[in-house]
N, C-alpha and C positions, 0 to 999 in steps of 0.2 A: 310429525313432519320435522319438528325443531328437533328432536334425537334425531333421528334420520341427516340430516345437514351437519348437524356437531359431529356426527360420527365421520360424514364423507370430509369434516374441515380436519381434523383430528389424523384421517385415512390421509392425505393432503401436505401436511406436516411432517407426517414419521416419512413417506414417501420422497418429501420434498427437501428431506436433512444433506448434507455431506460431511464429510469429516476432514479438519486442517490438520494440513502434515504435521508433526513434530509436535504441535501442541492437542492434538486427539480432541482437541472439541470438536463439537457436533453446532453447526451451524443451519438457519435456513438459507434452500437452493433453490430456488422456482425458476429466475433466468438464466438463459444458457448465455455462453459467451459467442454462437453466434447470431442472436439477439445484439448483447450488448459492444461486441468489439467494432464494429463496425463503423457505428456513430459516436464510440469513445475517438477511432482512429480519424475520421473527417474533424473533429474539435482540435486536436493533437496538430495536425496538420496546418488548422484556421489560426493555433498561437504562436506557430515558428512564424507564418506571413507576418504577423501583426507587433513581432518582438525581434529583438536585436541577437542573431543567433553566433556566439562566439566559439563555437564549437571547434572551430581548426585551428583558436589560439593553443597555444602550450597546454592553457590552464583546461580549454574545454578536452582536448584531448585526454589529458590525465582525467576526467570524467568519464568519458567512453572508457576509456580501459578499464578501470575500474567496475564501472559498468557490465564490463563485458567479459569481466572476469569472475564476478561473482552471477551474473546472471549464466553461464557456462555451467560455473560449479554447480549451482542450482538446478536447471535441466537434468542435471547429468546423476546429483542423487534422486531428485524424483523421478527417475528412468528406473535408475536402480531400484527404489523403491516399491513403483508401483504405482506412481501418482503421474506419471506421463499425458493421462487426459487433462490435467489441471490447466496447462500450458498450450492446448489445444487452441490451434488459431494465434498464438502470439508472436507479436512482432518485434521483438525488443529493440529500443530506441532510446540513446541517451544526448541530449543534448543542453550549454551551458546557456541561458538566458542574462542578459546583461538588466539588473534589475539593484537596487540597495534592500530593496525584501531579504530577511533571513527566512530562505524560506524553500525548499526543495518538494516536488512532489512525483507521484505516479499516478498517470491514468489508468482504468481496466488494461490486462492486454501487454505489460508492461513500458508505457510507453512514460517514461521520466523527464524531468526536467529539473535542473537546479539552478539556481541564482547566483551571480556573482557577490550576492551580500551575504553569503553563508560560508563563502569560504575562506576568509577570516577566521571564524572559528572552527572548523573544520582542521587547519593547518597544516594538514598534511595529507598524503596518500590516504594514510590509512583512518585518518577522520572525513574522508569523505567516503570512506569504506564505510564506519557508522551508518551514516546518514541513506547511502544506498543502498546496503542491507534493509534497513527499516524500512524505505519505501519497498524497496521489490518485495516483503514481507507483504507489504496491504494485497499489492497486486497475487502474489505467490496463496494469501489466504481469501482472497475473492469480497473481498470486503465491502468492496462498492457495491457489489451482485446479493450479498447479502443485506446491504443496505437496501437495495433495491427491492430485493422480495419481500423484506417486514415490511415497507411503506405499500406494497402491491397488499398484502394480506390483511393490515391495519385498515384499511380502504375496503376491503371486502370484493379484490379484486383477484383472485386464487384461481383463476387460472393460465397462468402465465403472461406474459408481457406483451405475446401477439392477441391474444385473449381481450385481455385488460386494452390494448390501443382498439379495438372496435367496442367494448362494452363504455368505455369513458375516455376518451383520448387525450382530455384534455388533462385532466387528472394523473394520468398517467405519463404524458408527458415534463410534466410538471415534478413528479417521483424521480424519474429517469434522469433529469439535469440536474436534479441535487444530489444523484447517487452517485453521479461520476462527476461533478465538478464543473459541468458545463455553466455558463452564465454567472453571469455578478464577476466574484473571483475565482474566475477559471482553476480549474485543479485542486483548490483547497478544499481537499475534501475534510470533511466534518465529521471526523469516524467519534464514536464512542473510547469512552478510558478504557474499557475491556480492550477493543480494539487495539488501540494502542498501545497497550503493553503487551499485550498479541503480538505485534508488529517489534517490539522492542524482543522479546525472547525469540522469535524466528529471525529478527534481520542479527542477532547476537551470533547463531547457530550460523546463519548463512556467510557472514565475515571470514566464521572462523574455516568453514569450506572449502571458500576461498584462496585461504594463507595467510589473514590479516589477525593479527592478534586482537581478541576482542577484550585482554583488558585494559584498551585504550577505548573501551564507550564508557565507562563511566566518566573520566577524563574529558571528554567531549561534554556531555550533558552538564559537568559541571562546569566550562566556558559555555555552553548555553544559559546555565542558571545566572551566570555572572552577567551574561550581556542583558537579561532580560531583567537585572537587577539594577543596570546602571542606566537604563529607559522608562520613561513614564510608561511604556505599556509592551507588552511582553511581543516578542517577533511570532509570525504568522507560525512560524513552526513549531511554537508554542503554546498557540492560543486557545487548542483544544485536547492538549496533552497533559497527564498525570502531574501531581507537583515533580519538583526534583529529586525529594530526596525521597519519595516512595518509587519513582523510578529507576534511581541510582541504586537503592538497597534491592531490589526485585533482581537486578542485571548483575550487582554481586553474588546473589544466591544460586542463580542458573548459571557462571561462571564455570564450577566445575566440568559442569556438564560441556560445556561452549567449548573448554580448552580439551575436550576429546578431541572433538571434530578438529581443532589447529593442532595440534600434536600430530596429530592420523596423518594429516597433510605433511610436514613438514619432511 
């Protein structure tokens, strides 16, 4: 009976993999995104009510565009691609939250948000280009969803998320708010170093897509290293990211690669 189970969890796994664009890992997928878009989008909604939304200053504007021009390009090669169901269900949303947090994020679903305490260092177009590449990266490689299925699996909870809410809901509800960011500190999500430099080599690719010259991140991350260096404690969008200089070296080596894609465009 225990072969029997290992083989159907094992059967379960290879069935339940997908693969991230551009970077060809093989991830676990057990939720779907319309499971999880749904109540990423009511959360999304709950923190424009409850925060100060600057979005039709100057400055939130030049967020949306930005926003809306790499999320654009993005649709538009994974159309070409092939990867079109990735984006299934999404709503994309960029808006500026008036906050001193350095600190920007993406829910499932594409839906972003960025703080007015990050763009300082950001200091331009094209450093908020960085930053929103890297997010629409989490979102574009399902991370939260991935998040979401190891904590379902680690639980012994395999088969899926509508599954998992009647065999343990509590449990499971509990999984589901830390995968997407709900509750405590809304949005910050908690990804893995994999992760995140996951997100550092797609949101590179995605800039340059765009038209934004990507070697202006390294440039960024190193005003990031420097703010996080002149504070007792490193900024939120820092707090579970690679050091600097293994992520600044990582973003020089896939450079070549990066300035295809802004070349191509140009």
């Amino acid at each position: 009976m225990k072969k029997i189970l290992t083989l159907l969890f094992v059967g379960l796994i290879v069935y339940g993999c997908a693969t991230v664009p551009l970077s060809g890992r093989k991830q676990l997928s057990i939720v779907s995104n319309s499971e999880v878009l749904p109540l990423a989008y009511d959360q999304y909604g709950q923190v424009l009510k409850e925060s100060k939304v600057l979005t039709n200053t100057k400055e939130g504007q030049q967020v949306v565009e930005v926003g809306n021009r790499i999320a654009n390009a993005v649709d538009t090669y994974l159309k070409d691609n092939g990867y079109s169901s990735i984006t299934e269900g999404f709503e994309w949303d960029f808006n500026l939250l008036e906050s001193d947090q350095v600190n920007a994020w993406c829910m499932p679903g594409g839906k972003v948000a960025f703080y007015t305490g990050i763009l300082p260092i950001c200091e331009d177009e094209t450093g908020i280009a960085v930053v929103m590449g890297h997010e629409v990266a989490h979102a574009i490689a399902s991370h939260a969803r991935e998040r979401m299925s190891q904590g379902l699996v680690a639980n012994g909870l395999i088969g899926g998320l509508q599954v998992a809410m009647g065999e343990n809901p509590s449990l499971t509800e509990t999984i589901f708010l830390q995968a997407v960011g709900i509750g405590g500190q809304v949005g910050m999500l908690k990804f893995g170093r994999d992760q995140e430099l996951e997100a550092d080599q797609l949101g590179l690719i995605f800039m340059s897509i765009a038209g934004y010259d990507p070697r202006e991140a390294p440039d960024f991350w190193e005003r990031m290293n420097a703010q996080s260096d002149a504070s007792s404690r490193p900024p939120e969008f820092l707090s579970t990211h690679p050091g600097p200089e293994k992520r600044i070296a990582k973003l020089n080596n896939q450079m070549d690669e990066a300035l295809k894609y802004y070349n191509k465009e140009k």
